[in-house]
C-alpha positions as CSV (number, residue, x, y, z in Angstrom):
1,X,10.1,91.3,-67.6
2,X,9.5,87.7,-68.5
3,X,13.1,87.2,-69.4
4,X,14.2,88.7,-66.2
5,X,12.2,86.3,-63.8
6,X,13.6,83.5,-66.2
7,X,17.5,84.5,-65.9
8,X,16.9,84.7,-61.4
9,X,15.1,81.4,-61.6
10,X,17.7,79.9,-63.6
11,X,20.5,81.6,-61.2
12,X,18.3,80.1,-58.1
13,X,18.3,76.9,-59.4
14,X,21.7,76.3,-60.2
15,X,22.5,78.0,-57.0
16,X,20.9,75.2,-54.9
17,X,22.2,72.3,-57.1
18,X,25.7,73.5,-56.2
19,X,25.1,73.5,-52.5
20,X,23.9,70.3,-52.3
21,X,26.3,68.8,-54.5
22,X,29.3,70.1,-52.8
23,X,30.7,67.5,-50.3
24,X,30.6,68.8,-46.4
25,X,33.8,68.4,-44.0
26,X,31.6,67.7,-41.1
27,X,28.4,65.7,-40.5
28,X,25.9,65.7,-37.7
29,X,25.6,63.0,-35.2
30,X,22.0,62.2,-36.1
31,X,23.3,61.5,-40.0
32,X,25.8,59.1,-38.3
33,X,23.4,57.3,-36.5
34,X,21.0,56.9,-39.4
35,X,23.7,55.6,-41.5
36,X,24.7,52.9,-39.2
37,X,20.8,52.2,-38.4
38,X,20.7,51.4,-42.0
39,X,23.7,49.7,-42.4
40,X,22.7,47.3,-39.3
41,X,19.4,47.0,-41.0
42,X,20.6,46.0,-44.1
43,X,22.5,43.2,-42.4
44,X,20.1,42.0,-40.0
45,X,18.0,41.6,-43.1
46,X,20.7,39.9,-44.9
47,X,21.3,37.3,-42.1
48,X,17.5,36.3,-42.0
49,X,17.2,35.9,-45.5
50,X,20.3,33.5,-45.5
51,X,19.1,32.1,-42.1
52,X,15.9,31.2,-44.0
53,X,17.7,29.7,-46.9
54,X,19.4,27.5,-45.3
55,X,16.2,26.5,-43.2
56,X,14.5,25.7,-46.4
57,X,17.8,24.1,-48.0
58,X,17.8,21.5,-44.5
59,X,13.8,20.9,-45.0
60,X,14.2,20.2,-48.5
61,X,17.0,17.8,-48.1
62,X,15.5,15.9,-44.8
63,X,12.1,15.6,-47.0
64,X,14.7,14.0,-49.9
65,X,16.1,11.6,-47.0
66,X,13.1,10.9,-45.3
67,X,11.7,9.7,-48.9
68,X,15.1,7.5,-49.6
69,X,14.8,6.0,-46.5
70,X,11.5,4.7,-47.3
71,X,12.0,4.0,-50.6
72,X,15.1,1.7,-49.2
73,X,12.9,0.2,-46.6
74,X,10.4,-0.9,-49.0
75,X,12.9,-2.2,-51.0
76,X,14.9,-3.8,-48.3
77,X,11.3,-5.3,-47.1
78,X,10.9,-7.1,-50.9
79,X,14.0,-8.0,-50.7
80,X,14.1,-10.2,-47.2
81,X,10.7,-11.7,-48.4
82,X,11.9,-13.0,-50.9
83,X,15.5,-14.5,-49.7
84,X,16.0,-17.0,-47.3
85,X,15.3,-16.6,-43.2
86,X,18.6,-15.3,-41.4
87,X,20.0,-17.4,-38.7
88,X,18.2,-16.2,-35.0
89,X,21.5,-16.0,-33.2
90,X,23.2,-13.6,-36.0
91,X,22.6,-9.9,-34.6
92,X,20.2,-7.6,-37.0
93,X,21.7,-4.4,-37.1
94,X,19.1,-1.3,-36.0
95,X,19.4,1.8,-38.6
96,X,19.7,5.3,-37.5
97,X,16.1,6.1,-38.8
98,X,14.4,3.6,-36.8
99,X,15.8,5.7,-33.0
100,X,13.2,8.3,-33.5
101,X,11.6,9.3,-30.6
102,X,10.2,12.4,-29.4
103,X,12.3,15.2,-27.4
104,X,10.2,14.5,-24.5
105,X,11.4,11.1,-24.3
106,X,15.0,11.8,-24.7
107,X,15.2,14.4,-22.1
108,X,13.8,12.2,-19.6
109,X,16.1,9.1,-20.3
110,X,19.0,11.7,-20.1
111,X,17.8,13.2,-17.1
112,X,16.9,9.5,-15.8
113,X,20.6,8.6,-16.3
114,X,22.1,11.8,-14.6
115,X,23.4,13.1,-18.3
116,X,22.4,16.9,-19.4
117,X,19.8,17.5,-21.5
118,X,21.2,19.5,-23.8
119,X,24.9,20.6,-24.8
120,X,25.9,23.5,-26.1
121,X,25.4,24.1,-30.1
122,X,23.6,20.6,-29.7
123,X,20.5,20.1,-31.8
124,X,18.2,17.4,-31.6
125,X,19.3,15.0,-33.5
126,X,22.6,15.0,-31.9
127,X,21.0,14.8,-28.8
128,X,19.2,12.0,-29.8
129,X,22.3,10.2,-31.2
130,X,24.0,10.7,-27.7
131,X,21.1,9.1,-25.9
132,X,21.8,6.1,-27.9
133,X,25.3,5.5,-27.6
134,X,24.9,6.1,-23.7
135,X,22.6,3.3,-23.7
136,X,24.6,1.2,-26.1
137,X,27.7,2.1,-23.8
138,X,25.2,0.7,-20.7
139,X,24.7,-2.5,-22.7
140,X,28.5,-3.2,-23.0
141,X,28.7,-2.5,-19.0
142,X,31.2,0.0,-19.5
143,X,28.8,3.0,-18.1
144,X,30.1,4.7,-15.3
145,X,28.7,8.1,-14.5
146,X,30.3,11.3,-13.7
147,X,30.4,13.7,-10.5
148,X,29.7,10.8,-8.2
149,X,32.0,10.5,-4.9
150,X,33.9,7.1,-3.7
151,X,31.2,6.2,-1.2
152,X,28.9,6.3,-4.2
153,X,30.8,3.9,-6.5
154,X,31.5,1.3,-3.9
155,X,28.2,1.3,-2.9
156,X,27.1,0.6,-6.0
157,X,29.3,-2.1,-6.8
158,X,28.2,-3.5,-3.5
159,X,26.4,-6.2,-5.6
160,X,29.3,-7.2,-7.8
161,X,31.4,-7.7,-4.8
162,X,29.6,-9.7,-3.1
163,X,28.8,-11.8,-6.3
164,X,32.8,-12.3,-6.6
165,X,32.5,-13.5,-2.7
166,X,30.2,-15.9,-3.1
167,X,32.2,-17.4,-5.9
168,X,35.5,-17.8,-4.2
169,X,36.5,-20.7,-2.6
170,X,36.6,-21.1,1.1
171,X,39.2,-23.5,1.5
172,X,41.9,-21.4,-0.5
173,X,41.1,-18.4,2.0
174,X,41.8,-20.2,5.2
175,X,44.8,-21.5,2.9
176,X,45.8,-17.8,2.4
177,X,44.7,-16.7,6.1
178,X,47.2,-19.4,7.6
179,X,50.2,-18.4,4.9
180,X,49.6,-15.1,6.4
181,X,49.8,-15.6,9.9
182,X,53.0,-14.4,10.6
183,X,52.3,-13.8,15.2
184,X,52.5,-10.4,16.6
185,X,55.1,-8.0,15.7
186,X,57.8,-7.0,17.6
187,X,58.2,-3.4,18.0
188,X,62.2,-3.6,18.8
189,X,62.6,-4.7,15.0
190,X,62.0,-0.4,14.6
191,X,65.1,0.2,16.3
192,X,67.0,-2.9,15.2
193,X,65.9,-3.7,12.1
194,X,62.8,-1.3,10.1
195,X,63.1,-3.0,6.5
196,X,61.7,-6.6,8.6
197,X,58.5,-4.6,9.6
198,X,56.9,-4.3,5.7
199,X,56.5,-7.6,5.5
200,X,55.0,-7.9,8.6
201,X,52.7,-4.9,9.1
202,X,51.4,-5.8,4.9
203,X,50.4,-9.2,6.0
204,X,48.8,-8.9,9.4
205,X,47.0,-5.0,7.2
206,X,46.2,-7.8,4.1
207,X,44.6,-10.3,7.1
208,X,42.5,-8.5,8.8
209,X,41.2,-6.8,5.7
210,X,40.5,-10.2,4.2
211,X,38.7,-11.0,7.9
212,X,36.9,-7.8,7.6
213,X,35.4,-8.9,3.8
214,X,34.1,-12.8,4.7
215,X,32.7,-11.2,7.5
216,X,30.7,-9.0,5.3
217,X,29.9,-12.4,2.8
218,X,28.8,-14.4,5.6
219,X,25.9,-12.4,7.0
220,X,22.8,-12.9,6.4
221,X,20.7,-12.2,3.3
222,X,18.1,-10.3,4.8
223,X,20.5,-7.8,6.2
224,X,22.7,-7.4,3.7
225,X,19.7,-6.2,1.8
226,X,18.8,-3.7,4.2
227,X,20.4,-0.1,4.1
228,X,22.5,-0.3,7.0
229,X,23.9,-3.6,5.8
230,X,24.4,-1.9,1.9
231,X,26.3,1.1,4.1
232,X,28.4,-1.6,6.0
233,X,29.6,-3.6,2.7
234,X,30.5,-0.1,0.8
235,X,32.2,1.2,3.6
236,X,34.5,-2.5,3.5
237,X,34.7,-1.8,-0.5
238,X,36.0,1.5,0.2
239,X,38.7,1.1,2.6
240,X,39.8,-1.4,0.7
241,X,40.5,0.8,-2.4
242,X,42.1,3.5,-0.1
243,X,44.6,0.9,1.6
244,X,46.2,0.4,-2.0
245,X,48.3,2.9,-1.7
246,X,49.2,2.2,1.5
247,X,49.6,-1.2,0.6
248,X,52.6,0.0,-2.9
249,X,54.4,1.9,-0.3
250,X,54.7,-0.8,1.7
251,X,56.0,-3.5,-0.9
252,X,58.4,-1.0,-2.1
253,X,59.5,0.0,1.1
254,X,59.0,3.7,0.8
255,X,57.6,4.7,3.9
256,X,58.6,7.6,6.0
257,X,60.5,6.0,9.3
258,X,58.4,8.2,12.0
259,X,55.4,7.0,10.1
260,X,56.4,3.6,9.8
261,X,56.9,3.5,13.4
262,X,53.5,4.3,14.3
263,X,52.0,2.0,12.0
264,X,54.0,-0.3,14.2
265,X,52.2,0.4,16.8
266,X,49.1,0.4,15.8
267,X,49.5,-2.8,14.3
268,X,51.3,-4.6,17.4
269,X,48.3,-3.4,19.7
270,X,45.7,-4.5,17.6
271,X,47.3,-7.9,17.7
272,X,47.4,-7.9,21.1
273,X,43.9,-6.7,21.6
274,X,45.7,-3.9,23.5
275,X,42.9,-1.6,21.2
276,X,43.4,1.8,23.5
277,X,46.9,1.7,23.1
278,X,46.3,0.9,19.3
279,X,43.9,3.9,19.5
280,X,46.7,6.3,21.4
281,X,49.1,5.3,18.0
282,X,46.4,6.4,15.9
283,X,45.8,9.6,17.3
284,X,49.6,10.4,17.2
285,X,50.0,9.1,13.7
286,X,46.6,11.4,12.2
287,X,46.9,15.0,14.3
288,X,50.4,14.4,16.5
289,X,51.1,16.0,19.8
290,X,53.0,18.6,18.5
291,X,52.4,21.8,19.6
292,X,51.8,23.0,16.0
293,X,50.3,20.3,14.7
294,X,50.1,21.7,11.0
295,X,53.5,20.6,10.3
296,X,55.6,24.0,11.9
297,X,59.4,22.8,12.4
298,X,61.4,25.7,12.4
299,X,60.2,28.9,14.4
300,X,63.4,31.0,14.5
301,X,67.2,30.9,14.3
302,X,68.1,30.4,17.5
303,X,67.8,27.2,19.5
304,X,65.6,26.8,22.1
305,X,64.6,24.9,25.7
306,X,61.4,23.6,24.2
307,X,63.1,22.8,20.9
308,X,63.0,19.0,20.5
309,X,59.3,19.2,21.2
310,X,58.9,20.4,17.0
311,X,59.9,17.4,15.6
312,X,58.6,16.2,12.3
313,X,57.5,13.0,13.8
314,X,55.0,14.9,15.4
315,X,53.5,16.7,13.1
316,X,49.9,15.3,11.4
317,X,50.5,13.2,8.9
318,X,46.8,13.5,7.9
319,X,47.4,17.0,7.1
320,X,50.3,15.4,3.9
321,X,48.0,14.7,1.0
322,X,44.4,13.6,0.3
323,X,46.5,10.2,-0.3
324,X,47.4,9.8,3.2
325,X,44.7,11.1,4.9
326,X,42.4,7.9,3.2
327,X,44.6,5.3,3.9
328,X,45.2,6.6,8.0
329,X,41.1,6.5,8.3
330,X,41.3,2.9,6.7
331,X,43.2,2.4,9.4
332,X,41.2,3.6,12.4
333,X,38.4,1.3,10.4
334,X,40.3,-1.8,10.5
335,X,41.1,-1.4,14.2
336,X,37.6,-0.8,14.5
337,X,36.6,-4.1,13.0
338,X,39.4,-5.9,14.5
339,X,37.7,-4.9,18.0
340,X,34.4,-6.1,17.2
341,X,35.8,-9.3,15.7
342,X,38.8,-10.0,18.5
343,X,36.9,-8.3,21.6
344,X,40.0,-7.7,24.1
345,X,39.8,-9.7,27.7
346,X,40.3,-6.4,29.7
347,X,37.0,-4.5,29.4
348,X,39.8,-1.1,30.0
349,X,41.3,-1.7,26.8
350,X,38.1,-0.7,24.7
351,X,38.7,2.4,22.8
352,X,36.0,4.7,22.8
């Protein structure tokens, strides 16, 4: 009986140790999952205990730096005891080590100089080493920050141009003034003769602008510190960089003929203190009296009574380009100025 019970548990066993041995076609979701769950364990383990490797690698070696650094320092320190005194005016250069400041401090000298605080993947010490050559960068006077609009920049160069002002001579600009001079335009040269109006219009456009900046040098000190006088100067110091282009296209002679007529015009009238007319010239250079005044010159195939009122010199020429549209509302500032400066005789003339 003994040797019965012996042979079935023998059968039993090996049995079960073929049934789990045998390898099984299909699996069940829950085995799936526990096998990636341990896989993605495994990992995540894995990266922490590299992650804290490395940490310990980088402590160890800025401990070894840190302790170089001061063994070099002390040694450096013997060293300029015992030689001879450098020469004061020879620049002593400032080692890395000695920038250390807290993070508190950097991000509010970054955030004082309109800089982020932080880049991406940046760590502290690169932030750090940023901060520095910004302010090195500031000491050359090459900083110019980023994001800010035209108005911004002249006004803040307000200062240096008035600086320049004061340093040029007042007898070669009324040397310069009467070199200019040229008298008033004559509008027939349009018809006659275009390529005799660059010339003119660039001188009588350089004149008044030069007009426009002594005025601006020869007020007062106590208003030109005030904001409204710090508004006036960068709103000279701005025109004056949008007329440039204005200005190129002129010397080389590459200006469209309807525009060039209306500058013209403008021009002439302002001369003549005729400023409403000047004004009128303005108005149809800038928007136009087309009926479309986007710029629409062909509406069909077929020709019509009201045809010749599309023209494309009557389209807005401050709709062209960003370019344009600068140098058309320096213009409309200049005959501004040139009516304050040159008030017209005939109270009717006053543009609005």
């Amino acid at each position: 009986m003994d040797a019965l019970k012996a042979e079935i548990a023998l059968k039993r066993k090996t049995t079960e140790t073929d049934l789990t041995s045998r390898p099984t076609k299909y699996m069940r979701r829950g085995d799936i999952e526990r096998i990636q769950q341990e896989g993605e364990q495994r990992a995540q383990e894995e990266r922490e205990r590299t992650a804290q490797e490395e940490a310990r690698k980088k402590a160890e070696g800025a401990i070894e730096k840190a302790n170089a650094d001061a063994r070099n320092a002390s040694r450096s320190t013997s060293v300029t005891s015992v030689a001879e005194p450098r020469d004061s005016n020879s620049p002593i250069p400032i080692p890395e080590s000695t920038f250390n400041i807290s993070n508190e401090e950097t991000i509010r000298r970054l955030r004082a100089k309109g800089q982020p605080i932080r880049l991406f993947a940046e760590s502290d010490r690169d932030r750090r080493l940023r901060l520095r050559a910004l302010e090195l960068i500031e000491e050359k006077g090459h900083e110019r920050q980023g994001g800010q609009n035209d108005f911004k920049k002249a006004l803040e160069d307000v200062e240096n141009v008035e600086r320049e002002l004061r340093n040029k001579s007042k007898g070669r600009k009324k040397e310069d003034s009467d070199e200019a001079n040229t008298g008033v335009l004559d509008l027939d040269l349009i018809k006659t003769d275009p390529d005799k109006l660059y010339p003119l219009i660039y001188y009588a456009l350089k004149r008044t602008l030069k007009e426009w900046e002594e005025a601006m040098d020869e007020r007062p000190d106590h208003i030109k510190r005030t904001t409204q006088g710090k508004l006036a100067a960068a709103t000279q110091v701005q025109s004056a960089e949008y007329l440039k282009p204005l200005f190129r296209t002129l010397r080389s002679r590459l200006l469209p003929p309807d525009m060039l007529a209306r500058i013209a015009e403008i021009v002439h009238h302002m001369q003549k203190r005729q400023y409403q007319k000047a004004n009128d010239a303005y108005l149809r250079l800038s928007i136009g009296n087309a009926p479309w005044p986007i710029g629409v010159t062909m509406v069909g195939i077929h020709e019509r009574s009201a045809r010749e009122k599309i023209s494309t010199d009557q389209v807005a020429h401050v709709l062209n380009d960003e370019v344009s549209r600068k140098y058309i509302q320096s213009l409309k500032r200049l005959l501004t100025f040139s009516q304050t400066k040159y008030p017209p005789e005939d109270v009717s003339q006053l543009m609005g």
